[in-house]
C-alpha positions as CSV (number, residue, x, y, z in Angstrom):
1,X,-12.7,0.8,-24.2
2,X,-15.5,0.1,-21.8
3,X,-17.8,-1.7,-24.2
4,X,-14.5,-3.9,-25.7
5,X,-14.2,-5.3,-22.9
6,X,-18.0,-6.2,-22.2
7,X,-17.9,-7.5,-25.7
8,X,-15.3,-9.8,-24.9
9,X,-16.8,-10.5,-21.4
10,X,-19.7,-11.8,-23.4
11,X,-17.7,-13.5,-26.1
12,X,-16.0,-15.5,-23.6
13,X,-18.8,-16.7,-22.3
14,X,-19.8,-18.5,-25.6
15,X,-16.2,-19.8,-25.8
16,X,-16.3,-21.3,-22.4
17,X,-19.5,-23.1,-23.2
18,X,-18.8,-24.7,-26.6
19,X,-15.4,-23.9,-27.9
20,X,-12.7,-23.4,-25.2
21,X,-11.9,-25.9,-22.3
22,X,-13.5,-25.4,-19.7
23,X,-10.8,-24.7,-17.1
24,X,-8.9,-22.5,-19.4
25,X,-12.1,-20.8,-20.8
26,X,-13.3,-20.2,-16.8
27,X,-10.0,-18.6,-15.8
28,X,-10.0,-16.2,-18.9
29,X,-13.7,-15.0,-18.2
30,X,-12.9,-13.8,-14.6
31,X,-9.7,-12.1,-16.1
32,X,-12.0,-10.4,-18.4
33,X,-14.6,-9.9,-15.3
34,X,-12.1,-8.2,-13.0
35,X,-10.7,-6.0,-16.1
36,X,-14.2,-4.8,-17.0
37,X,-14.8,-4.3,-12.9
38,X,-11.6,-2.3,-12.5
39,X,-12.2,0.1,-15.8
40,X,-15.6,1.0,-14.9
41,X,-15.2,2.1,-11.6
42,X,-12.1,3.8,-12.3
43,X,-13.4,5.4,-15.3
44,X,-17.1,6.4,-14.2
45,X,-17.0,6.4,-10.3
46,X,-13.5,7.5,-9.5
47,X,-13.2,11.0,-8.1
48,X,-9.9,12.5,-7.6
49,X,-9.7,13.5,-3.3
50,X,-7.5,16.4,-4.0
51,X,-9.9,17.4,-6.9
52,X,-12.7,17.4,-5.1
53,X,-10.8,19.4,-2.4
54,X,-10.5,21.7,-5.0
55,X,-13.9,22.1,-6.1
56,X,-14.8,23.1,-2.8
57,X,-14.3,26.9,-3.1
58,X,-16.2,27.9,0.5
59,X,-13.5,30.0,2.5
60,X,-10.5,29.2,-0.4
61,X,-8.6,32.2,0.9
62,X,-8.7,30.4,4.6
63,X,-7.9,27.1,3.2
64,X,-5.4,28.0,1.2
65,X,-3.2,29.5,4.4
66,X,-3.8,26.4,6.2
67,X,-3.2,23.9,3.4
68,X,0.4,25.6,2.5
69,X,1.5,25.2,5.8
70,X,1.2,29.1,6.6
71,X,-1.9,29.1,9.2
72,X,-0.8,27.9,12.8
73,X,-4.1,25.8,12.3
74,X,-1.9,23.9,9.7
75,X,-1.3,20.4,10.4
76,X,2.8,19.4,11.0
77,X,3.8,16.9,8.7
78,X,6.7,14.6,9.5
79,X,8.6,13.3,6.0
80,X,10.4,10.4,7.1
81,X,12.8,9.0,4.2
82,X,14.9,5.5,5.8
83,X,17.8,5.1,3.2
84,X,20.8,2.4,2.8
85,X,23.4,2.8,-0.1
86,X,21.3,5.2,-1.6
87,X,24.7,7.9,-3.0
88,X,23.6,8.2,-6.5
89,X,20.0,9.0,-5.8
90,X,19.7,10.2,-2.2
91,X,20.5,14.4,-2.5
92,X,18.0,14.2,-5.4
93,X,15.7,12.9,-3.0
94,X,16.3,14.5,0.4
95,X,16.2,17.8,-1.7
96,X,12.6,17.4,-2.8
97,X,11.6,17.0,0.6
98,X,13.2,19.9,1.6
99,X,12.0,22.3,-1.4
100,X,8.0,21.2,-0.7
101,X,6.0,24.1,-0.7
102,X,4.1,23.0,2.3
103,X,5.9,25.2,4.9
104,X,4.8,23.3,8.3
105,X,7.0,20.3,7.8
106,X,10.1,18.5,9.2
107,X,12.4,16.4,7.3
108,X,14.0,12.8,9.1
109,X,16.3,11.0,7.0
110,X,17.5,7.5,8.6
111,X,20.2,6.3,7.1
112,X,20.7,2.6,7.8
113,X,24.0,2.0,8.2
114,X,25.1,2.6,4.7
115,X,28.8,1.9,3.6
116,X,28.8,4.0,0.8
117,X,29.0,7.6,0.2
118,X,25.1,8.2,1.6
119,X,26.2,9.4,5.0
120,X,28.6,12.4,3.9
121,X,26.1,13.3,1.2
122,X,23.7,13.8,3.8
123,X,26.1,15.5,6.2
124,X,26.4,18.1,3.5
125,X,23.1,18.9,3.0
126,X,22.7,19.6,6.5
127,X,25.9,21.9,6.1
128,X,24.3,23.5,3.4
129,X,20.4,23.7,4.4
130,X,21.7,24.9,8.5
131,X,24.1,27.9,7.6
132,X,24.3,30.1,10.5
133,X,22.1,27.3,12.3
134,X,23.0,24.4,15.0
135,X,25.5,21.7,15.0
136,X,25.5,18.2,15.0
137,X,23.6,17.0,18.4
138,X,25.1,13.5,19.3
139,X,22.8,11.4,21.2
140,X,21.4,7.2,21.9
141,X,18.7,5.7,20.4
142,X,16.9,3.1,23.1
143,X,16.2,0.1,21.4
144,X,14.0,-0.1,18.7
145,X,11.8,-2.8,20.0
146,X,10.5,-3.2,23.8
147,X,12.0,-7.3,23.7
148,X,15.3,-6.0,22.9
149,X,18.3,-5.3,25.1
150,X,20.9,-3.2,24.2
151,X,21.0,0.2,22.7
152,X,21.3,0.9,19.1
153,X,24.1,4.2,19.0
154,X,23.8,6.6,16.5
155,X,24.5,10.4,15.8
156,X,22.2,13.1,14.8
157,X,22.3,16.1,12.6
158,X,19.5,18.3,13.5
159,X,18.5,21.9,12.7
160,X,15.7,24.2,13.0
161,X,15.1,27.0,10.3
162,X,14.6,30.7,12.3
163,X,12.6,31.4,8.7
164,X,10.4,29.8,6.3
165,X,11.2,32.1,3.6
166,X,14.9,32.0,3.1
167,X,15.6,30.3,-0.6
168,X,19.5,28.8,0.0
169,X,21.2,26.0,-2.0
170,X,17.6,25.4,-4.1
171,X,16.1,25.2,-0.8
172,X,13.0,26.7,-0.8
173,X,11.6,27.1,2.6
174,X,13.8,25.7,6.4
175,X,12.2,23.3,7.5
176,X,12.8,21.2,10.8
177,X,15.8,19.3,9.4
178,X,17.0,15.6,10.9
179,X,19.4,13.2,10.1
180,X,20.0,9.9,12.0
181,X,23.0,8.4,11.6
182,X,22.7,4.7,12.9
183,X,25.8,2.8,13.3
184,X,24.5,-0.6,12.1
185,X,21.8,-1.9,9.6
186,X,18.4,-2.3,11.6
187,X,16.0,-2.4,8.4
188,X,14.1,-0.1,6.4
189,X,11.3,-0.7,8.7
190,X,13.1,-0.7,12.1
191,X,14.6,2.6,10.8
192,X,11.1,4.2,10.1
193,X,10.2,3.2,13.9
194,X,13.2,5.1,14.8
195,X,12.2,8.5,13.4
196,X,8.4,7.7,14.6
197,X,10.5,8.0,17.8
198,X,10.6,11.2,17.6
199,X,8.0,12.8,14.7
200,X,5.8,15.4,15.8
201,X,3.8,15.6,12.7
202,X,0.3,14.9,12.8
203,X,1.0,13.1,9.2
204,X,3.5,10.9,8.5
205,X,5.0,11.0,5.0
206,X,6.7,7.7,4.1
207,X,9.1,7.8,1.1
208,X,11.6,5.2,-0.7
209,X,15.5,7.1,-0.9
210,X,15.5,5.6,-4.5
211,X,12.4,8.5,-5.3
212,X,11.9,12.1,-5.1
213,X,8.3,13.6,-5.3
214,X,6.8,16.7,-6.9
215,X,6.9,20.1,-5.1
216,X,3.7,20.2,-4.2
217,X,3.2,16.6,-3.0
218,X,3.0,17.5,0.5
219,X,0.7,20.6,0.2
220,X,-1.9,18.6,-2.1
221,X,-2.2,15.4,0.6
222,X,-2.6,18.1,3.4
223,X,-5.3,19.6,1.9
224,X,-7.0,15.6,1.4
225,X,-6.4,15.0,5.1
226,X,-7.7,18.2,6.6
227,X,-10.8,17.7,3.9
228,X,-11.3,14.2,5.1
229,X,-11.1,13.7,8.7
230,X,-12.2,10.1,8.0
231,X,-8.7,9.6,6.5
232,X,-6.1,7.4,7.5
233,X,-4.2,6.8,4.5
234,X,-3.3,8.9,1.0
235,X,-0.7,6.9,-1.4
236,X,-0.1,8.5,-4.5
237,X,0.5,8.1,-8.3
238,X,3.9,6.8,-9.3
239,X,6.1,7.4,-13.2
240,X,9.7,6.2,-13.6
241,X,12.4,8.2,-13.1
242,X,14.0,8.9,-16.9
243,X,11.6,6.3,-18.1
244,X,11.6,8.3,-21.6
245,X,15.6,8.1,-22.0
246,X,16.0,4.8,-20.0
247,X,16.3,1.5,-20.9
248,X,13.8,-0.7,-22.3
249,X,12.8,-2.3,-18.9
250,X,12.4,1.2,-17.2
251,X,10.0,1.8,-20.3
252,X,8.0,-1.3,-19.8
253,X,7.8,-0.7,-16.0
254,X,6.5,2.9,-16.2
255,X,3.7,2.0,-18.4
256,X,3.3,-1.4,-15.9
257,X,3.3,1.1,-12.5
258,X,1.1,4.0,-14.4
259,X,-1.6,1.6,-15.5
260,X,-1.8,-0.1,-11.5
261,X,-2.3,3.0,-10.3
262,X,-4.7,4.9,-12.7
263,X,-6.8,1.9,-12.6
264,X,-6.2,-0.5,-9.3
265,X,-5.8,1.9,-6.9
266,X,-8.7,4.2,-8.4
267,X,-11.2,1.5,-8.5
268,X,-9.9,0.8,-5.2
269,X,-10.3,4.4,-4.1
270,X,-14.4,4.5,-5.4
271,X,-14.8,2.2,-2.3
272,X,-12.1,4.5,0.4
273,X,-10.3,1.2,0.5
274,X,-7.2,0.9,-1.4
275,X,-5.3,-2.4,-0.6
276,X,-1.9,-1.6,-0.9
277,X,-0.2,2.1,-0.3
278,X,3.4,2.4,-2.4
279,X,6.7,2.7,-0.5
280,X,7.3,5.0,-3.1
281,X,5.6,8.0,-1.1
282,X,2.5,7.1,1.0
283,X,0.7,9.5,3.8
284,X,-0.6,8.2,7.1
285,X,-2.4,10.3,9.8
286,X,-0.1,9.4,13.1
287,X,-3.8,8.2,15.0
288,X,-4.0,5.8,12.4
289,X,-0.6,4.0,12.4
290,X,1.4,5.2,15.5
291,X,-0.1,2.1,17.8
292,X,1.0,-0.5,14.8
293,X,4.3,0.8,13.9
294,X,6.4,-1.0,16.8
295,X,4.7,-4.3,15.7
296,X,5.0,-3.2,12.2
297,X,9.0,-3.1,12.8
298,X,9.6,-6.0,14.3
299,X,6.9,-8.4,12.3
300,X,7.7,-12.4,12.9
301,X,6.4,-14.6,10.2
302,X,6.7,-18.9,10.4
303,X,8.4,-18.2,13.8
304,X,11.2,-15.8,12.3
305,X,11.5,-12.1,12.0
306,X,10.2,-10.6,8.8
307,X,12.5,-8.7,7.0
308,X,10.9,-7.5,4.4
309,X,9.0,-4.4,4.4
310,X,5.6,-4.8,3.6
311,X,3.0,-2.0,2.8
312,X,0.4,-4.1,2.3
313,X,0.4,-5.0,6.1
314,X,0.8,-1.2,6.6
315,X,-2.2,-0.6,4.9
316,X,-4.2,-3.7,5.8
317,X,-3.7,-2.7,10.1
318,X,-5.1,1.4,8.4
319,X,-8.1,-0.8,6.7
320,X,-9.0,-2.7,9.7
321,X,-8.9,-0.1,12.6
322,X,-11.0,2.7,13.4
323,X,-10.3,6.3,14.6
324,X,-9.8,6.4,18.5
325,X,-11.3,8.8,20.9
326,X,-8.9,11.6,22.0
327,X,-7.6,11.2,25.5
328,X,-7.2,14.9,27.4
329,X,-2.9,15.7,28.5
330,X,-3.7,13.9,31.7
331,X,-4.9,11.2,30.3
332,X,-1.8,11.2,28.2
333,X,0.5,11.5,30.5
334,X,-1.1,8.7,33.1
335,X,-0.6,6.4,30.2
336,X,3.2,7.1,29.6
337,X,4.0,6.8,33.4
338,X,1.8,3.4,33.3
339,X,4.3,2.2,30.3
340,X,7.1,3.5,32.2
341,X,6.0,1.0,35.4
342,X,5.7,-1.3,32.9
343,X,8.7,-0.9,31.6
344,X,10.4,-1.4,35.2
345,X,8.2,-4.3,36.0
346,X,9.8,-6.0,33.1
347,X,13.0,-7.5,33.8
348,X,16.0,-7.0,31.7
349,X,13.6,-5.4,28.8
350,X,14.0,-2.0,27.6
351,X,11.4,0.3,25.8
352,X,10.9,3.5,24.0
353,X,10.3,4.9,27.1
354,X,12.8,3.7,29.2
355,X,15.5,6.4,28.1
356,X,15.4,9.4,25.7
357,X,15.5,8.8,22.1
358,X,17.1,12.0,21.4
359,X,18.4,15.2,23.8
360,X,18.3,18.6,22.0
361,X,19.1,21.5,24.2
362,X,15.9,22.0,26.7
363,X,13.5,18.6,25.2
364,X,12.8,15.9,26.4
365,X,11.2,12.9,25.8
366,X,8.1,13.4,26.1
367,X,8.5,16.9,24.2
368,X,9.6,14.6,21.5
369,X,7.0,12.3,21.7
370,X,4.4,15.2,21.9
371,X,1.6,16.0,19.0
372,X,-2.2,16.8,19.0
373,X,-4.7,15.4,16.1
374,X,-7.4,18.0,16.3
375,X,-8.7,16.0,13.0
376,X,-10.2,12.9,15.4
377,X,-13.7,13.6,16.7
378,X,-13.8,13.2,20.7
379,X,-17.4,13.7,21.1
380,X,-18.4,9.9,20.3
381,X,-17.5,6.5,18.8
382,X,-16.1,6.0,15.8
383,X,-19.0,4.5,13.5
384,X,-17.1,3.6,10.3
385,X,-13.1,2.3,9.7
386,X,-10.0,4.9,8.4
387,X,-11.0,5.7,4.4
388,X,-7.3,4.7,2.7
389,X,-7.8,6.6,-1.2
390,X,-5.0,7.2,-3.6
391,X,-4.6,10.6,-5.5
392,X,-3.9,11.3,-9.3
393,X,-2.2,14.4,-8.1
394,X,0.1,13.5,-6.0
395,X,3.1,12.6,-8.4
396,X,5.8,10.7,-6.9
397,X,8.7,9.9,-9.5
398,X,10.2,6.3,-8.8
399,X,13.5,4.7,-9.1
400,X,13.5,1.2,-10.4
401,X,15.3,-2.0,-11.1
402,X,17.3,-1.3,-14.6
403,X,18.1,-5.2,-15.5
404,X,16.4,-8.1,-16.0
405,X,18.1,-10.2,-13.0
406,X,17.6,-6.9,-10.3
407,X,14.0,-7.0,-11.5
408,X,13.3,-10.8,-10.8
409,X,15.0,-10.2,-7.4
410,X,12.6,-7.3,-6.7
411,X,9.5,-8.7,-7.8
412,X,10.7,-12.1,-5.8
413,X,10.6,-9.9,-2.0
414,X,7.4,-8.3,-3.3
415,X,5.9,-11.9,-3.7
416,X,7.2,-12.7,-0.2
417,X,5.8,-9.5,1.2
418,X,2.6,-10.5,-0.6
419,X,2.5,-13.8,1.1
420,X,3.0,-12.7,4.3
421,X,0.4,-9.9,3.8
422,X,-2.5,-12.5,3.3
423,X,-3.2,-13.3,7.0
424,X,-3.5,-9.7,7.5
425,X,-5.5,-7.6,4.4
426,X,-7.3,-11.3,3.2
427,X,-8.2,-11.9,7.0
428,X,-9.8,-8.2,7.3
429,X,-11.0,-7.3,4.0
430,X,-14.3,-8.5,4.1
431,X,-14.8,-5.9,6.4
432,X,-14.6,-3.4,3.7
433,X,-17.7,-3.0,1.1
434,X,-18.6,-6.3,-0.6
435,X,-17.7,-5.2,-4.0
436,X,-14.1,-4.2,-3.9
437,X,-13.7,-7.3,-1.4
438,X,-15.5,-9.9,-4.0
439,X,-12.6,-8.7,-7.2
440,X,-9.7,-8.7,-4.1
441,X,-10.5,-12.0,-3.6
442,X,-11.2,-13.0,-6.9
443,X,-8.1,-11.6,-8.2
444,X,-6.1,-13.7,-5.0
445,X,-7.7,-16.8,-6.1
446,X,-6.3,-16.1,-9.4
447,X,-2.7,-15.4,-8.3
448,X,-2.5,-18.9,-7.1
449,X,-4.1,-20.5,-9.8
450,X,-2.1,-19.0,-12.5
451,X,0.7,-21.4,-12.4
452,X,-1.3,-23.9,-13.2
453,X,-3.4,-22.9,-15.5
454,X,0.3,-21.4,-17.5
455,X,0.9,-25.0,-17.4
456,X,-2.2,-26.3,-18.3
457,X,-2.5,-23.5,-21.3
458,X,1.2,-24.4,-22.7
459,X,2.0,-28.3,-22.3
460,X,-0.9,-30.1,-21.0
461,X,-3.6,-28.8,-24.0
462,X,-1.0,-29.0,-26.7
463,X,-0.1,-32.3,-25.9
464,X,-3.8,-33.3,-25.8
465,X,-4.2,-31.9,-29.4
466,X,-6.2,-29.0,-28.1
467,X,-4.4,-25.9,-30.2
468,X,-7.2,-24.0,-30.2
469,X,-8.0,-23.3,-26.6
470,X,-4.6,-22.3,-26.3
471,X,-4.3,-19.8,-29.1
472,X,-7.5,-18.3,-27.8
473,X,-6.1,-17.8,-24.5
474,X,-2.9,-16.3,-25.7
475,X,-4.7,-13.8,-27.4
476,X,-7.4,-13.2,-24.2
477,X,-3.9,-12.0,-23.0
478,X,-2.8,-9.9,-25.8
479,X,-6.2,-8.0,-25.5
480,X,-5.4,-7.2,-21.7
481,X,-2.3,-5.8,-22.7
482,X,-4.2,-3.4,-25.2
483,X,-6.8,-2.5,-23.6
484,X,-4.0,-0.9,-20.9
485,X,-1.9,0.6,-23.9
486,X,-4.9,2.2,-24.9
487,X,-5.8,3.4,-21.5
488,X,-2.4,4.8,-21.3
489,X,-2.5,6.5,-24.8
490,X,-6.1,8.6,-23.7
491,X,-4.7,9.6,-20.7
492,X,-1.1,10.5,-22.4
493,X,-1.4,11.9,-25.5
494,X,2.0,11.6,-27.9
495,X,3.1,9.3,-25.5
496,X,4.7,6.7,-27.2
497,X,5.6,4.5,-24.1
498,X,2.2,2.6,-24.8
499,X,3.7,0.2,-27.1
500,X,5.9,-1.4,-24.4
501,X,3.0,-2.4,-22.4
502,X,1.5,-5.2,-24.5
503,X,5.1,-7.0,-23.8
504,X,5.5,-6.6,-20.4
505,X,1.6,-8.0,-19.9
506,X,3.2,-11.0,-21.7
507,X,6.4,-10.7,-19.4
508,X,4.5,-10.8,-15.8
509,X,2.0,-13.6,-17.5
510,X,5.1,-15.9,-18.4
511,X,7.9,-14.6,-16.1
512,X,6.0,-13.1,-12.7
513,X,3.8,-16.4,-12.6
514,X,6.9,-18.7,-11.3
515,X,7.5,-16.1,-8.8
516,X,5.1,-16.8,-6.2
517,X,5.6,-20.1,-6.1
518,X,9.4,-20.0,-6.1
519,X,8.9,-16.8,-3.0
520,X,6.7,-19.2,-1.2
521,X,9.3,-22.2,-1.1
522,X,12.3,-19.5,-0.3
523,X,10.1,-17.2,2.0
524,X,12.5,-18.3,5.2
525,X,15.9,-16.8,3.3
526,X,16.3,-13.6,4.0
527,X,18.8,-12.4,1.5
528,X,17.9,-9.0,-0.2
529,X,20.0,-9.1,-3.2
């Protein structure tokens, strides 16, 4: 597969020189270029985190406790799943959060002011998950952002498992269990600041409601994060739900999403610097991210809020930073008293710390607020930035867009997210190793230039007589396709799916390239659907 490619690579060379225009010929060898890049470190350099985890077998019996959330050593890990109109999907995917087998875990669904059937489904659960447990604790959320004024209400269902072991409803282990209810649609990414709010976990695990992961998700990206205490972000390796018995489209866009990860995020990964961690189900350590979520939230972008949530500026803050020095309690608790004078120096403003986010029995505030990262090293300087990798073995199943119109719509606030991302991941990524940051910028260049040369390759050339050029382009883009079918097909044998994904390469060629001009000239309407 490897050596097709260079063969091409080489090929196109000639073409550009005597046969091809130039333009045309140019833009089709740095497609070739960034393939060849891409398949050779994800195919010769790319190592697997939780495999190599694995292949470390010094104290396995000791690891093992820790990693499965057994040992009190074990890191907590907060899964945080926001959700909005999610009834057809959302018990599928509040219950694999629930039956990980990672045991030190708590579970905060946000639902965001749905006006469908999500809130009751998610009222039973917590019936059925906290028999013989607590109630429903009703309480008031501050607001969300320090330059806001009023109060956002909203009531929680909360409960905390006496056991870990007690199997009820397809429940495999009780874990801390909370659902906020809020009473009006803040966002998916003002509702992720919400449970931040009050997440204990070391880790934060980020899921879409329209996805459910494996069973051992969880337990695998522990066992990364407590093996790399360099790591600030995990993402994982996405498949479409039902892709098998779904529609054509769902086909097309498991192959599509399969393909970006195996190879992208892998080549990505060679270099600890993967560009963009998936909504789908993405793991951050809380010293990474916990300093960047408010801003995160509330993001303004040509002088009006953002709404859209974007991952890649998630990712790009995780990429940019490095790990902090630990501050003793005192320390700590000097610096929430200083926010709280802050707070009352600054008039009609309320913050996180101004009132509780949540009152359960005995806690408080800052009991809410409270965690420890024994993972960051307090004896010196951080030398080096987080490492953000992406994991095979962490299998996420995703729901997607099952018509052609949804699809567009989807791919339309991606584009806008994308945009918006460029200030932040283009204006740090140089920072990273040269390579990976020579084909991210290549491959920008190229995003903006494809409308043009689509234009160039379909009506200007023909018009001019030149047939050729353009029939050698089309297939430059057919061979891409392949070379991803075949990829697919080695790592899946019997899986017939390959055959969809020389179409959809054709489909984001003709179809995705309008996109990001048509995002960028609507990229101040805010309309989700």
């Amino acid at each position: 597969m490897l050596s097709a490619v260079a063969i091409v690579l080489c090929l196109k060379i000639y073409l550009i020189l005597f046969v091809m225009d130039f333009a045309l010929g140019l833009y089709s060898f740095f497609s070739s270029f960034v393939l060849f890049n891409v398949l050779f470190f994800a195919y010769t350099k790319y190592k697997d985190p939780y495999v190599k985890v694995m292949e470390d077998k010094d104290n396995e019996k000791e690891k093992e406790e820790k990693t499965t959330g057994r040992s009190s050593s074990a890191p907590l890990i907060s899964i945080v799943v926001p959700v909005k109109n999610e009834e057809d999907n959302i018990r599928n995917c509040v219950e694999s959060c629930l039956n990980q087998t990672y045991e030190n875990k708590e579970v905060i669904i946000v639902n965001d002011g749905s006006t469908d059937k999500t809130a009751a489904i998610l009222d039973e659960i917590r019936k059925e998950v906290g028999v013989g447990g607590s109630g429903v604790v009703v309480g008031t959320a501050p607001a969300l952002a320090s330059n806001r004024t009023s109060s956002t209400p909203f009531s929680t269902s909360s409960f905390t498992s006496a056991s870990s072991n007690i199997t009820n409803n397809n429940i495999i282990n009780k874990p801390k269990f909370h659902i906020l209810h809020l009473s009006r649609s803040v966002g998916k990414k003002q509702a992720v600041e919400a449970a931040s709010q009050i997440a204990k976990g070391e880790i934060y695990a980020f899921m879409d409601s329209d996805c459910d992961m494996a069973i051992d998700a969880v337990e695998k990206a522990a066992q990364v994060f407590i093996s790399d205490k360099q790591l600030g972000a995990l993402t994982s390796h996405g498949r479409v739900r039902g892709a098998h018995t779904g529609n054509v489209l769902q086909k097309m866009q498991d192959v599509y999403i399969d393909g970006s990860c195996r190879a992208i995020k892998a080549m990505e990964t060679t270099f600890s610097s993967v560009t963009c961690c998936s909504g789908s189900l993405s793991f951050y350590r809380r010293a990474a991210i916990q300093h960047f979520i408010h801003d995160w939230a509330h993001d303004r972008f040509l002088g009006m809020d953002f709404k859209f949530c974007t991952d890649r500026r998630m990712t790009a803050y995780v990429l940019g930073t490095k790990p902090t020095l630990v501050r003793d309690k005192d320390e700590d608790q000097k610096g929430v008293e200083g926010e709280k004078v802050r707070a009352n120096n600054n008039n009609n403003t309320t913050t996180a710390f101004a009132s509780p986010i949540l009152q359960t029995g005995n806690d408080d505030l800052n009991t809410l607020k409270s965690t420890s990262d024994p993972d960051i090293d307090d004896t010196k300087a951080p030398q080096h930035y987080w490492n953000v990798k992406y994991s095979q073995n962490i299998r996420v199943n995703v729901g997607v867009p099952t018509t052609l119109m949804a699809l567009l719509k989807q791919q339309i606030r991606w584009k806008k997210s994308f945009i918006r991302s460029l200030s932040s991941t283009g204006g740090m990524y140089w920072r990273r190793p040269f390579y990976p940051a020579l084909l991210y910028y290549i491959q920008t260049a190229m995003k903006f230039l494809r409308p043009y040369i689509l234009f160039h390759a379909l009506f200007v050339l023909p018009f001019e007589g030149d047939i050729r050029s353009t029939i050698l382009w089309l297939l430059g883009v057919l061979f891409t396709g392949m070379i991803y079918s075949v990829d697919f097909r080695l790592r899946n044998p019997g899986d017939r799916l390959w055959i969809y994904r020389p179409v959809f390469t054709f489909i984001t060629t003709f179809l995705y390239t309008w996109l990001l001009p048509y995002a960028a000239a609507t990229i101040r309407n805010k309309g989700w659907r």
